[in-house]
mmCIF file as gemmi writes it, N, C-alpha and C atoms, coordinates in Angstrom:
data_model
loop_
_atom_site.group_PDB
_atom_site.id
_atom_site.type_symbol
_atom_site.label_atom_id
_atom_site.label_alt_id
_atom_site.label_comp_id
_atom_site.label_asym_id
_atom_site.label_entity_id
_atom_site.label_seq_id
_atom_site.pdbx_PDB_ins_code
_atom_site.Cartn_x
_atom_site.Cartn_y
_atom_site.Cartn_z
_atom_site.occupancy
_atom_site.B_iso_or_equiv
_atom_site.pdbx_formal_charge
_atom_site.auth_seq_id
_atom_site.auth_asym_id
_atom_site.pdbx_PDB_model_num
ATOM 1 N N . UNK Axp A 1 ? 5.059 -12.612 11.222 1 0 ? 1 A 1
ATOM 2 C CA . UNK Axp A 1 ? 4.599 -11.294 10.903 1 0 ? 1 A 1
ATOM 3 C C . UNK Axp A 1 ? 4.473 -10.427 12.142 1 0 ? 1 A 1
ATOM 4 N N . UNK Axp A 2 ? 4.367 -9.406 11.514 1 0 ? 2 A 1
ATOM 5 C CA . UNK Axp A 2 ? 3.541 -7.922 12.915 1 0 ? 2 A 1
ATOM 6 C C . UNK Axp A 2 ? 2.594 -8.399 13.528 1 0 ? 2 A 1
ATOM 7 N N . UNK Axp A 3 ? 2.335 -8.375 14.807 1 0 ? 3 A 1
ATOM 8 C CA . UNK Axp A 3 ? 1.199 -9.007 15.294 1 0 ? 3 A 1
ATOM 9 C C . UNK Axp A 3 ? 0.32 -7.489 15.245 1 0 ? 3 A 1
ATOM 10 N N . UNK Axp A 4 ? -1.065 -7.542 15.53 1 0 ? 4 A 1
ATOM 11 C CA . UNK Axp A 4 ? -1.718 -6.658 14.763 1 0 ? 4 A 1
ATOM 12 C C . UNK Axp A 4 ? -3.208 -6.601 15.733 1 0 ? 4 A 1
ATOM 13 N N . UNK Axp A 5 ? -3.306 -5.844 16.407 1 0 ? 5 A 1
ATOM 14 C CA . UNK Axp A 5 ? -4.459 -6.011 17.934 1 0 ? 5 A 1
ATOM 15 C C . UNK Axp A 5 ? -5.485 -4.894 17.335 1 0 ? 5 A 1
ATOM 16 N N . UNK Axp A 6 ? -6.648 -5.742 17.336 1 0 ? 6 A 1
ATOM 17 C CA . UNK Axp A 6 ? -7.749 -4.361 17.535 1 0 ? 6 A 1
ATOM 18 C C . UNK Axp A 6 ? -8.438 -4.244 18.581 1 0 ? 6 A 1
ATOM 19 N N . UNK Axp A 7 ? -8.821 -3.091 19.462 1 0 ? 7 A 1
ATOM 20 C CA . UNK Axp A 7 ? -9.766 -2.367 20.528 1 0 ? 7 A 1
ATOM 21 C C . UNK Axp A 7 ? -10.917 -1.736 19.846 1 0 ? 7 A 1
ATOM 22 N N . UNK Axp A 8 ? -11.743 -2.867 20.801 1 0 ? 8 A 1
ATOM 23 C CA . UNK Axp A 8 ? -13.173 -2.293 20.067 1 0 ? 8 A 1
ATOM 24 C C . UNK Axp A 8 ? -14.441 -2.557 21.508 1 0 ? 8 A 1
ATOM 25 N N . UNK Axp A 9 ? -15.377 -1.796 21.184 1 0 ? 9 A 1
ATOM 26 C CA . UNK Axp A 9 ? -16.219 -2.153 22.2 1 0 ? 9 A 1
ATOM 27 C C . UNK Axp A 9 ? -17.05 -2.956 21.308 1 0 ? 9 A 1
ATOM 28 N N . UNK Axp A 10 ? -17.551 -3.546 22.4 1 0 ? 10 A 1
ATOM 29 C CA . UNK Axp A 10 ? -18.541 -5.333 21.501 1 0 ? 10 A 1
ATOM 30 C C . UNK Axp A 10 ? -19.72 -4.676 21.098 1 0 ? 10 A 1
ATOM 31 N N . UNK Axp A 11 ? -20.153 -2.978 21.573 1 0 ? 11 A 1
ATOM 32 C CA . UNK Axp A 11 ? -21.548 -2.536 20.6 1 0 ? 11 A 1
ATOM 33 C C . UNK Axp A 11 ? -20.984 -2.573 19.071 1 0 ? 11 A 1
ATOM 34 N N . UNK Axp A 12 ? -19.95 -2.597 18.198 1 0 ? 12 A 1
ATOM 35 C CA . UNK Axp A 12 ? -19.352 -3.227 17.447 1 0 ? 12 A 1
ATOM 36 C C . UNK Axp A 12 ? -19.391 -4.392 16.826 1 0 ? 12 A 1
ATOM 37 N N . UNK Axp A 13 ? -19.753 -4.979 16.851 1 0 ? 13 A 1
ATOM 38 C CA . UNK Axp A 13 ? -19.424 -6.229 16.896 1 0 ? 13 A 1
ATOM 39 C C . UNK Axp A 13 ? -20.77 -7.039 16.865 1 0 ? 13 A 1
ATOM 40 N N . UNK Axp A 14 ? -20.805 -7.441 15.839 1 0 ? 14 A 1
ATOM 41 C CA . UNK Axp A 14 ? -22.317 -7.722 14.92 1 0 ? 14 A 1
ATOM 42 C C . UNK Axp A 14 ? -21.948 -9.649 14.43 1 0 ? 14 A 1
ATOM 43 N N . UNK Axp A 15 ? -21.997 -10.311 15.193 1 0 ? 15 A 1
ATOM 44 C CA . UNK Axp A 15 ? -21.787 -11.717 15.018 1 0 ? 15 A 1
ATOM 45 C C . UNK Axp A 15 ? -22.839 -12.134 13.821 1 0 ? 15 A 1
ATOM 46 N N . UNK Axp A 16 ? -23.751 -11.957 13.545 1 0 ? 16 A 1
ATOM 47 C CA . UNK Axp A 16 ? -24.268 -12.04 12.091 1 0 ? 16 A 1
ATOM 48 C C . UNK Axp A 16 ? -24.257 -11.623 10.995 1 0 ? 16 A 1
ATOM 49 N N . UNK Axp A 17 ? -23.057 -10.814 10.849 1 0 ? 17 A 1
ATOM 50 C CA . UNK Axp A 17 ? -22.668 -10.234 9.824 1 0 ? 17 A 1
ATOM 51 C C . UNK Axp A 17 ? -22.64 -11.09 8.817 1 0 ? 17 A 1
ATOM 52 N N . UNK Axp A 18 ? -21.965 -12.191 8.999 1 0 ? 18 A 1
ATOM 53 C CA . UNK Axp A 18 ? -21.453 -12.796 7.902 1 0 ? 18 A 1
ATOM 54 C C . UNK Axp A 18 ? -20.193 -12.868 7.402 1 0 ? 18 A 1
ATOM 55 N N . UNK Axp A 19 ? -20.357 -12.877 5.994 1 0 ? 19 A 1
ATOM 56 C CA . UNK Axp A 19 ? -18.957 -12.394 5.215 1 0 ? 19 A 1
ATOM 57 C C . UNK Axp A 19 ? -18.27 -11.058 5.303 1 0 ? 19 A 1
ATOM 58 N N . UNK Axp A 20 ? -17.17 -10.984 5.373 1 0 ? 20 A 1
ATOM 59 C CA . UNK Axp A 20 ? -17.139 -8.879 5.544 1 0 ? 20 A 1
ATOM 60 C C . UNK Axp A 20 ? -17.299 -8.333 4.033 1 0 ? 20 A 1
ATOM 61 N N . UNK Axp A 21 ? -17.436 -9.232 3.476 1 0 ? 21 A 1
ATOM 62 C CA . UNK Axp A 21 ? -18.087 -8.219 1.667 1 0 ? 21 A 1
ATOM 63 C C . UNK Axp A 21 ? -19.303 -7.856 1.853 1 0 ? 21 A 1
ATOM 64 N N . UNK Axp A 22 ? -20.13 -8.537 2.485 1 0 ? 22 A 1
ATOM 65 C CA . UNK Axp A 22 ? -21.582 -8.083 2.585 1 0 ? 22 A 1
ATOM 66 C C . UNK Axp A 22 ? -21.647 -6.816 3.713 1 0 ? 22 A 1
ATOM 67 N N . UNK Axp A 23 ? -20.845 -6.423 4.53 1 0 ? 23 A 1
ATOM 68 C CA . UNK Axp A 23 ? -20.69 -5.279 5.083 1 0 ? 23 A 1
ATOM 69 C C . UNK Axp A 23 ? -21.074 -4.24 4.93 1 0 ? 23 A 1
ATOM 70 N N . UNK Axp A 24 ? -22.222 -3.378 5.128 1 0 ? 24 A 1
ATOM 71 C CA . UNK Axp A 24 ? -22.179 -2.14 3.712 1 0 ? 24 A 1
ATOM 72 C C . UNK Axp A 24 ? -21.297 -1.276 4.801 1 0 ? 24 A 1
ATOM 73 N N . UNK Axp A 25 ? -20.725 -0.204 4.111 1 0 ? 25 A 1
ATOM 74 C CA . UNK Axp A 25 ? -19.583 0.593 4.881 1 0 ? 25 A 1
ATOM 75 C C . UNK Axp A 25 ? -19.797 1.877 4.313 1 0 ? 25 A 1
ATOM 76 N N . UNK Axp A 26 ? -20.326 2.729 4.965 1 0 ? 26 A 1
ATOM 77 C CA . UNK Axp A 26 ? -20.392 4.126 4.943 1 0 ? 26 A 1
ATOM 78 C C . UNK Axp A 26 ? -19.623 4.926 4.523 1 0 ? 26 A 1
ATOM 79 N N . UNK Axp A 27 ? -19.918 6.04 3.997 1 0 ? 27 A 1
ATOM 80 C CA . UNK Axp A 27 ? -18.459 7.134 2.965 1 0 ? 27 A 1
ATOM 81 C C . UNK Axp A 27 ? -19.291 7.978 3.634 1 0 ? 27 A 1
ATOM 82 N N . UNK Axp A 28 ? -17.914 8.643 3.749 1 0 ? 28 A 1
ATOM 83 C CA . UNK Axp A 28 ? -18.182 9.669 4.854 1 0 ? 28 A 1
ATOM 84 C C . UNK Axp A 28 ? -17.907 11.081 3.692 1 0 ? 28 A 1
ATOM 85 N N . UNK Axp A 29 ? -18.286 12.293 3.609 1 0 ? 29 A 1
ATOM 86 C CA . UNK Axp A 29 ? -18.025 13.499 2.855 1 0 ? 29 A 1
ATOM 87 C C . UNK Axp A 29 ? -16.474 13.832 2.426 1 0 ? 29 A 1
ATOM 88 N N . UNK Axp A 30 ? -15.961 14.144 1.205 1 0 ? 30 A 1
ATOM 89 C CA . UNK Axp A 30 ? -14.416 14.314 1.444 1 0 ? 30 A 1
ATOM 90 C C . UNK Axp A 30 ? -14.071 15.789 1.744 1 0 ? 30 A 1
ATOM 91 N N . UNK Axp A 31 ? -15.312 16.734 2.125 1 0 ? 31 A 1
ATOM 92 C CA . UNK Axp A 31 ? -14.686 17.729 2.989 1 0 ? 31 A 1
ATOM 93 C C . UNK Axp A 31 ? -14.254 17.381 4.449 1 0 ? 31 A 1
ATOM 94 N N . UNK Axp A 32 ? -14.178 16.187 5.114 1 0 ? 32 A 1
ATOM 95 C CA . UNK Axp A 32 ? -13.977 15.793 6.177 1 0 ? 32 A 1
ATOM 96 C C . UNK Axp A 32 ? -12.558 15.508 6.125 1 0 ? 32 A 1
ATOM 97 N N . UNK Axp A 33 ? -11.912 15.146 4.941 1 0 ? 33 A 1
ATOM 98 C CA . UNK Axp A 33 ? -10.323 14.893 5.36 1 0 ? 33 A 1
ATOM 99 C C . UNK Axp A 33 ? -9.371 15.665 4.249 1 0 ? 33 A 1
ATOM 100 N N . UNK Axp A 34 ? -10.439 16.522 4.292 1 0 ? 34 A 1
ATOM 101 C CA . UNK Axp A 34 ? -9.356 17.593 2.887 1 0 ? 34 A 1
ATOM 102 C C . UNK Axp A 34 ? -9.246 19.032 3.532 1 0 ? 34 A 1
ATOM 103 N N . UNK Axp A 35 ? -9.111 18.96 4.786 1 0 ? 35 A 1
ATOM 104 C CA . UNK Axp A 35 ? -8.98 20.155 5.613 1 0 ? 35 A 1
ATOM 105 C C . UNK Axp A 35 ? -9.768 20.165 7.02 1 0 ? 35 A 1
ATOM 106 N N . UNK Axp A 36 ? -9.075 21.195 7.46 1 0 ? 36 A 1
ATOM 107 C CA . UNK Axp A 36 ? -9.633 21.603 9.084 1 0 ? 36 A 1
ATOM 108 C C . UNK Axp A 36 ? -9.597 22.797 9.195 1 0 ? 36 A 1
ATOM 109 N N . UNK Axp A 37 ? -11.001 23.588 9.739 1 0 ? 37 A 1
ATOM 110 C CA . UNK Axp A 37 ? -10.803 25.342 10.101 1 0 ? 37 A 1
ATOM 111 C C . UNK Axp A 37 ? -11 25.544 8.451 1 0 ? 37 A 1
ATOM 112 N N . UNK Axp A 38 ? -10.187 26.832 9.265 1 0 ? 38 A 1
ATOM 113 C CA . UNK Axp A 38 ? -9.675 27.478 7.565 1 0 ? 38 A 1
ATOM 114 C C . UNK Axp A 38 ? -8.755 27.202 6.922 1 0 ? 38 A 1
ATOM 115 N N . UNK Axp A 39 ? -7.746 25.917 7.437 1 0 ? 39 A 1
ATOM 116 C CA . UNK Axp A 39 ? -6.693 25.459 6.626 1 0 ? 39 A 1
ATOM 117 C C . UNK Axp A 39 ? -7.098 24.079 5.303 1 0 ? 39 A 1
ATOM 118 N N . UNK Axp A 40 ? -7.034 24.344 4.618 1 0 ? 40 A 1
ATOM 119 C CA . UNK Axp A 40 ? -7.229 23.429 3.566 1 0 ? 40 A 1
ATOM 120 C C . UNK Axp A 40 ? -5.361 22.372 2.645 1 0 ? 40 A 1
ATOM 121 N N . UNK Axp A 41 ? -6.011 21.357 3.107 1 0 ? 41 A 1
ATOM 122 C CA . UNK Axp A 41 ? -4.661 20.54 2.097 1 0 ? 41 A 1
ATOM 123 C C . UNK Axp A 41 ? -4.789 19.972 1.128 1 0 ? 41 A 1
ATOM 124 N N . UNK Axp A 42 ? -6.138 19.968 0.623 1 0 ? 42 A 1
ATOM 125 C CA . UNK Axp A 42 ? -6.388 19.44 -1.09 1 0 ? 42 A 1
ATOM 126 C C . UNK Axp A 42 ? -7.453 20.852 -1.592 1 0 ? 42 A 1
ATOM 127 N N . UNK Axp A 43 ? -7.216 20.856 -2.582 1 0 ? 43 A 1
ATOM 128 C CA . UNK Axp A 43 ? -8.234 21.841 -3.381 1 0 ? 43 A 1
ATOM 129 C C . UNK Axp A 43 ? -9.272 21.838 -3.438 1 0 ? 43 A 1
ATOM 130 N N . UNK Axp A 44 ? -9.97 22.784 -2.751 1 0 ? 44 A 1
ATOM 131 C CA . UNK Axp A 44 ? -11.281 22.858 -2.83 1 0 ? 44 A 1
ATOM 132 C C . UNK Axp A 44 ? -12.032 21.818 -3.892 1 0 ? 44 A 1
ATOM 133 N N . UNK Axp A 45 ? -12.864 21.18 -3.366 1 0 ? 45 A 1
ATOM 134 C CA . UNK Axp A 45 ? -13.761 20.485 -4.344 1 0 ? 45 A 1
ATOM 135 C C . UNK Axp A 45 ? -12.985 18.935 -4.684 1 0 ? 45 A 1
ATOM 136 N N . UNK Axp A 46 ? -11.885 19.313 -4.1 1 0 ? 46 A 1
ATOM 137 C CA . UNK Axp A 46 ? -11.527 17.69 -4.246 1 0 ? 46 A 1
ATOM 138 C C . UNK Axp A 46 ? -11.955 16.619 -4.117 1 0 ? 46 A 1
ATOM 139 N N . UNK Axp A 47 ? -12.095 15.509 -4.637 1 0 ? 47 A 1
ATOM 140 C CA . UNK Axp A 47 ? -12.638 14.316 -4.483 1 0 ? 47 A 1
ATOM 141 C C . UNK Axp A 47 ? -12.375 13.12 -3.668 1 0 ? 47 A 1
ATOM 142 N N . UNK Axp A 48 ? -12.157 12.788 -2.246 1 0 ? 48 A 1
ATOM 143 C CA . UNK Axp A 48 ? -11.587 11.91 -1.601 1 0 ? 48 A 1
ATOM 144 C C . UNK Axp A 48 ? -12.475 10.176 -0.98 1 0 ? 48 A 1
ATOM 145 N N . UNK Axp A 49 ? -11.455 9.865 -0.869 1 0 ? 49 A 1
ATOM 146 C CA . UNK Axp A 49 ? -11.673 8.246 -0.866 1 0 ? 49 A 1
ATOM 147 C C . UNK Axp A 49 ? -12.259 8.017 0.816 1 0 ? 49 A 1
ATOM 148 N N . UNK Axp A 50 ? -13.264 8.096 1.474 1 0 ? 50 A 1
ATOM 149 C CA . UNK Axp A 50 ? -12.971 8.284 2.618 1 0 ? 50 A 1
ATOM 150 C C . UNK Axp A 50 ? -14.375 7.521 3.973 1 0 ? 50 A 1
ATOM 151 N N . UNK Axp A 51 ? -14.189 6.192 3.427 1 0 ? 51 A 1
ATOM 152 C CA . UNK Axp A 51 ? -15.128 5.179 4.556 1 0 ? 51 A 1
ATOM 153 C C . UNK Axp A 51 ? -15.487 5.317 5.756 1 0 ? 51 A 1
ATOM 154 N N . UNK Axp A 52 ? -15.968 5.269 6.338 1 0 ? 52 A 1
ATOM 155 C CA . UNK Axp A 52 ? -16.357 5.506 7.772 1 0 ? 52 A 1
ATOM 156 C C . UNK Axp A 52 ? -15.71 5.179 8.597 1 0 ? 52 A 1
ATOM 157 N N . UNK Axp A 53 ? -15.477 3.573 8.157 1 0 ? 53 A 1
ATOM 158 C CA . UNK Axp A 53 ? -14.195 2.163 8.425 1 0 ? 53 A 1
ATOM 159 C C . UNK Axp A 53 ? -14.067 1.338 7.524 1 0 ? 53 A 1
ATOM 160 N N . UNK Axp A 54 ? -13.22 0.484 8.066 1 0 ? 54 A 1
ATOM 161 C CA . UNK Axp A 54 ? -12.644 -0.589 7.208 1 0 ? 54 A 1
ATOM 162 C C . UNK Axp A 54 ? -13.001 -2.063 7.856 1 0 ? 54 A 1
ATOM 163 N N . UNK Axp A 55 ? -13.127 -2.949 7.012 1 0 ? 55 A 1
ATOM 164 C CA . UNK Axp A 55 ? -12.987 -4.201 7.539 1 0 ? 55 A 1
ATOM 165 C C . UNK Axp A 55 ? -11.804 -4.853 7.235 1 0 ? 55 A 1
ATOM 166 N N . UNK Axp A 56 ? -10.469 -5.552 8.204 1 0 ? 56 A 1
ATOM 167 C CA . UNK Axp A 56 ? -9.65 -6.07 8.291 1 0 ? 56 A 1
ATOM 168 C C . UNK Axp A 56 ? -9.85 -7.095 8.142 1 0 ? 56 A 1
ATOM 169 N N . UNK Axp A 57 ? -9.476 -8.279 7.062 1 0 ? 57 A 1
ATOM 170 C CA . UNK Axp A 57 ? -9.623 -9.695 7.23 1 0 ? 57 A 1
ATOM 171 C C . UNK Axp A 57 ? -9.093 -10.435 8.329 1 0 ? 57 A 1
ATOM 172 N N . UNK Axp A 58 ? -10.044 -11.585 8.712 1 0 ? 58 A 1
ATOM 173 C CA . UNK Axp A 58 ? -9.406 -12.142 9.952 1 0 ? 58 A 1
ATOM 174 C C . UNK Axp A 58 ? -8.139 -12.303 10.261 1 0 ? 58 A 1
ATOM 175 N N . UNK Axp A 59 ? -7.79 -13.135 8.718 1 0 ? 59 A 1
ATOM 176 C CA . UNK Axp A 59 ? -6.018 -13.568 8.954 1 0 ? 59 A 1
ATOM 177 C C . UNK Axp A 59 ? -5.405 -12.675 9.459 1 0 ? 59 A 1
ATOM 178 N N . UNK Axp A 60 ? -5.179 -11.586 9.219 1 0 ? 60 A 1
ATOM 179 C CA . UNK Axp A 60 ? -4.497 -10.328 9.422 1 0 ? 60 A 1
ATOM 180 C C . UNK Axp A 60 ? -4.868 -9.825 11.33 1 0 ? 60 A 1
ATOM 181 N N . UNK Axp A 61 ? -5.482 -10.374 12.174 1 0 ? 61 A 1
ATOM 182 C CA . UNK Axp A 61 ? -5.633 -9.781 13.281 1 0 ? 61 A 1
ATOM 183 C C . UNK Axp A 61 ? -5.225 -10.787 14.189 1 0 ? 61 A 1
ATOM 184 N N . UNK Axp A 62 ? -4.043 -10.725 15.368 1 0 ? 62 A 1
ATOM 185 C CA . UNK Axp A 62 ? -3.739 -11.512 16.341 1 0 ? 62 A 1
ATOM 186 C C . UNK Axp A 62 ? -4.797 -11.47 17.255 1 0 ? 62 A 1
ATOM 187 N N . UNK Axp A 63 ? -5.383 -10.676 17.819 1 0 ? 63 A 1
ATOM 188 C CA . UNK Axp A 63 ? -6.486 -10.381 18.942 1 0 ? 63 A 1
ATOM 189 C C . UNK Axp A 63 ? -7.442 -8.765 18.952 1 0 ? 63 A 1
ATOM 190 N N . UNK Axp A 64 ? -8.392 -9.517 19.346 1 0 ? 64 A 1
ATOM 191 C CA . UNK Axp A 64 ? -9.54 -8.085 19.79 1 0 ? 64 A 1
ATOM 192 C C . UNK Axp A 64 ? -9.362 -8.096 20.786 1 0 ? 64 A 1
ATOM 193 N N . UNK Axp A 65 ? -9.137 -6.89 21.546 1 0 ? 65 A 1
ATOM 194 C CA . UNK Axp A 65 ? -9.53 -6.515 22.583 1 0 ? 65 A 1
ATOM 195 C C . UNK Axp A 65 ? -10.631 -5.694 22.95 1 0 ? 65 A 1
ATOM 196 N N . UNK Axp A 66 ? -11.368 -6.145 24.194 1 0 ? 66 A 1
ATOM 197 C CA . UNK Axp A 66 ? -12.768 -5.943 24.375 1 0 ? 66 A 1
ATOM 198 C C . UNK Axp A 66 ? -12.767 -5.718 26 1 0 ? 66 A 1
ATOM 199 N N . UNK Axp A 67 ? -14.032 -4.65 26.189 1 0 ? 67 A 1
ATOM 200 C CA . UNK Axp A 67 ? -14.251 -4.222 27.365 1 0 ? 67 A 1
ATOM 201 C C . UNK Axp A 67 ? -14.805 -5.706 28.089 1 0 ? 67 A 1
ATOM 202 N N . UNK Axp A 68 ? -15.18 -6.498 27.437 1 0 ? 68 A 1
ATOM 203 C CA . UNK Axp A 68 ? -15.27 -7.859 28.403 1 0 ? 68 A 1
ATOM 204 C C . UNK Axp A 68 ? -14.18 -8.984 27.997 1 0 ? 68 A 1
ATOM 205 N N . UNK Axp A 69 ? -13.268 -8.484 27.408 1 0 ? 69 A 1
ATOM 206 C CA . UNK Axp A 69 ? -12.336 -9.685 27.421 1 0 ? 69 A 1
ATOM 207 C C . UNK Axp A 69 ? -11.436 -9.604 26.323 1 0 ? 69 A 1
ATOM 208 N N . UNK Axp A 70 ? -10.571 -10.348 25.66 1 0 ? 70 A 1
ATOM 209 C CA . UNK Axp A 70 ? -9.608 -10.256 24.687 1 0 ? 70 A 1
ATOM 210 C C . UNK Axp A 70 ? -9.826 -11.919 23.7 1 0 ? 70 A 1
ATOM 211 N N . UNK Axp A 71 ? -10.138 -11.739 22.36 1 0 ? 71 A 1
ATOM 212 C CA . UNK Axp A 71 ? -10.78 -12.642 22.112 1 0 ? 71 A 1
ATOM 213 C C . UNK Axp A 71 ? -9.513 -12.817 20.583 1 0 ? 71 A 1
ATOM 214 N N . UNK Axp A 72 ? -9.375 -14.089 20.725 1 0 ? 72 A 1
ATOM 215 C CA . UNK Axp A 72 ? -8.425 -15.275 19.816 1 0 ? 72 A 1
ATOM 216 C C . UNK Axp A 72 ? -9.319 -15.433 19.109 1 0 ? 72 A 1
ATOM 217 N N . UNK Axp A 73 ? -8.094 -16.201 17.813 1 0 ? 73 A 1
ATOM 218 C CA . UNK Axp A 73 ? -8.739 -16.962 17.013 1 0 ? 73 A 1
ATOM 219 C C . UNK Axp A 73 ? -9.142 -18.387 17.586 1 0 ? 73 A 1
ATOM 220 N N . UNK Axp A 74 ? -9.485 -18.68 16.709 1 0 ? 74 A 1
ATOM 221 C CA . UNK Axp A 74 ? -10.908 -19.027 16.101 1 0 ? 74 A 1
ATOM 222 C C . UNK Axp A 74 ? -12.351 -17.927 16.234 1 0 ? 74 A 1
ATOM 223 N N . UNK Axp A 75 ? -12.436 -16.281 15.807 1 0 ? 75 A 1
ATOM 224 C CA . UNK Axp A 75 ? -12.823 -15.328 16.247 1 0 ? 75 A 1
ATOM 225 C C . UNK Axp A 75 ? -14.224 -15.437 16.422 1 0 ? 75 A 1
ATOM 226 N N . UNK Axp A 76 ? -14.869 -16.492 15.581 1 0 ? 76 A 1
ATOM 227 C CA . UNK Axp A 76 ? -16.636 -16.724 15.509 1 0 ? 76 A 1
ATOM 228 C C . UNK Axp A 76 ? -16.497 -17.006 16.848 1 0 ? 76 A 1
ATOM 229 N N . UNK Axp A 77 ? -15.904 -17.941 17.523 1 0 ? 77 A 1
ATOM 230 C CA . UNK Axp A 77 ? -15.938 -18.853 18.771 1 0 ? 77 A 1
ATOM 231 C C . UNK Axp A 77 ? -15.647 -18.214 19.844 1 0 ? 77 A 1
ATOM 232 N N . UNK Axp A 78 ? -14.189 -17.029 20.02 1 0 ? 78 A 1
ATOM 233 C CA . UNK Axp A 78 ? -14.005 -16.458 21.316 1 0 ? 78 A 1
ATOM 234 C C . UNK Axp A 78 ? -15.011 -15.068 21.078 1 0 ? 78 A 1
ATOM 235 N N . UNK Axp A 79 ? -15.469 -14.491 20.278 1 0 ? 79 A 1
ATOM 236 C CA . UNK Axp A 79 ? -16.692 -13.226 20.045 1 0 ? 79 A 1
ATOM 237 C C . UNK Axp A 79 ? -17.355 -14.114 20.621 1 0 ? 79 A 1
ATOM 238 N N . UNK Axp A 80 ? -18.113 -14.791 20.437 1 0 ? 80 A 1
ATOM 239 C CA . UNK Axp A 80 ? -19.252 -15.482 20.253 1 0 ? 80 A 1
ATOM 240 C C . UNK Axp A 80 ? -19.119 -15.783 22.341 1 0 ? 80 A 1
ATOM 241 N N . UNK Axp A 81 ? -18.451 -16.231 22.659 1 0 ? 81 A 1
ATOM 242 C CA . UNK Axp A 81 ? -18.449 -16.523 24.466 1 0 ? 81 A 1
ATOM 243 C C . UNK Axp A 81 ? -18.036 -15.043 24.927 1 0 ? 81 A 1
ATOM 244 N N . UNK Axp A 82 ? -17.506 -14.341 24.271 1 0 ? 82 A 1
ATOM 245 C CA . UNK Axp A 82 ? -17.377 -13.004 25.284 1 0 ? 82 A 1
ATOM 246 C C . UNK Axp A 82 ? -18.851 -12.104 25.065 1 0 ? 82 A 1
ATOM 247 N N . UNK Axp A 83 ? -19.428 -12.43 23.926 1 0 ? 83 A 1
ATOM 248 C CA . UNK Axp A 83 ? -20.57 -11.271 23.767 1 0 ? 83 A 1
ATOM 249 C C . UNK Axp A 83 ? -21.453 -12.293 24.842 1 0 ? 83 A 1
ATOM 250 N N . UNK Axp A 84 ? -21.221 -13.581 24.843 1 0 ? 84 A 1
ATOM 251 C CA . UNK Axp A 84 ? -22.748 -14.546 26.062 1 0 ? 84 A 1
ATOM 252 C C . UNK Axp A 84 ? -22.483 -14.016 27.536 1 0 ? 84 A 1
ATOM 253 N N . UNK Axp A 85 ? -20.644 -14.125 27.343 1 0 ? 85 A 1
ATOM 254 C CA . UNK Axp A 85 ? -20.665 -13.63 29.398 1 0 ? 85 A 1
ATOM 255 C C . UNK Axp A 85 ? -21.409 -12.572 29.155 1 0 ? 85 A 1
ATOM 256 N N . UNK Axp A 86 ? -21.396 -11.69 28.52 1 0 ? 86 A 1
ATOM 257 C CA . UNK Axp A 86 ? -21.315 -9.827 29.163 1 0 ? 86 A 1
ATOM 258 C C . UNK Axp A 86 ? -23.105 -10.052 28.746 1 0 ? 86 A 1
């Protein structure tokens, strides 16, 4: 497959999370992506789909990259020694 890198800073990065279903994930207003200024690209009052973020399942990520390091799978295990160095 695509190999598939995320950049993140480790204030991010919440090792007790858990499962990523238990995640709660923020919705952000859908006047935030239904225009800019005075230009509008959906109709006023439109209704949009629009999270704060997303959670990517592990399988799906070759590496994090991190202001203290670049962390592999097994991701509990290399998070877990880059958040102890820093």
């Amino acid at each position: 497959g695509v190999p598939f890198f995320i950049a993140a800073p480790t204030t991010t990065i919440d090792p007790g999370a858990g499962d990523r279903r238990a995640i709660p994930i923020e919705f952000r207003a859908s006047e935030e992506v239904g225009g800019y200024g005075e230009t509008r690209w959906s109709p006023e009052g439109t209704e949009a789909y629009n999270p704060a973020f997303d959670v990517t399942p592990a399988r799906f990520i070759s590496a994090i990259v991190t202001e203290l390091g670049v962390a592999k799978p097994p991701f509990d295990v290399s998070l877990r020694g880059l958040l102890e160095s820093g």
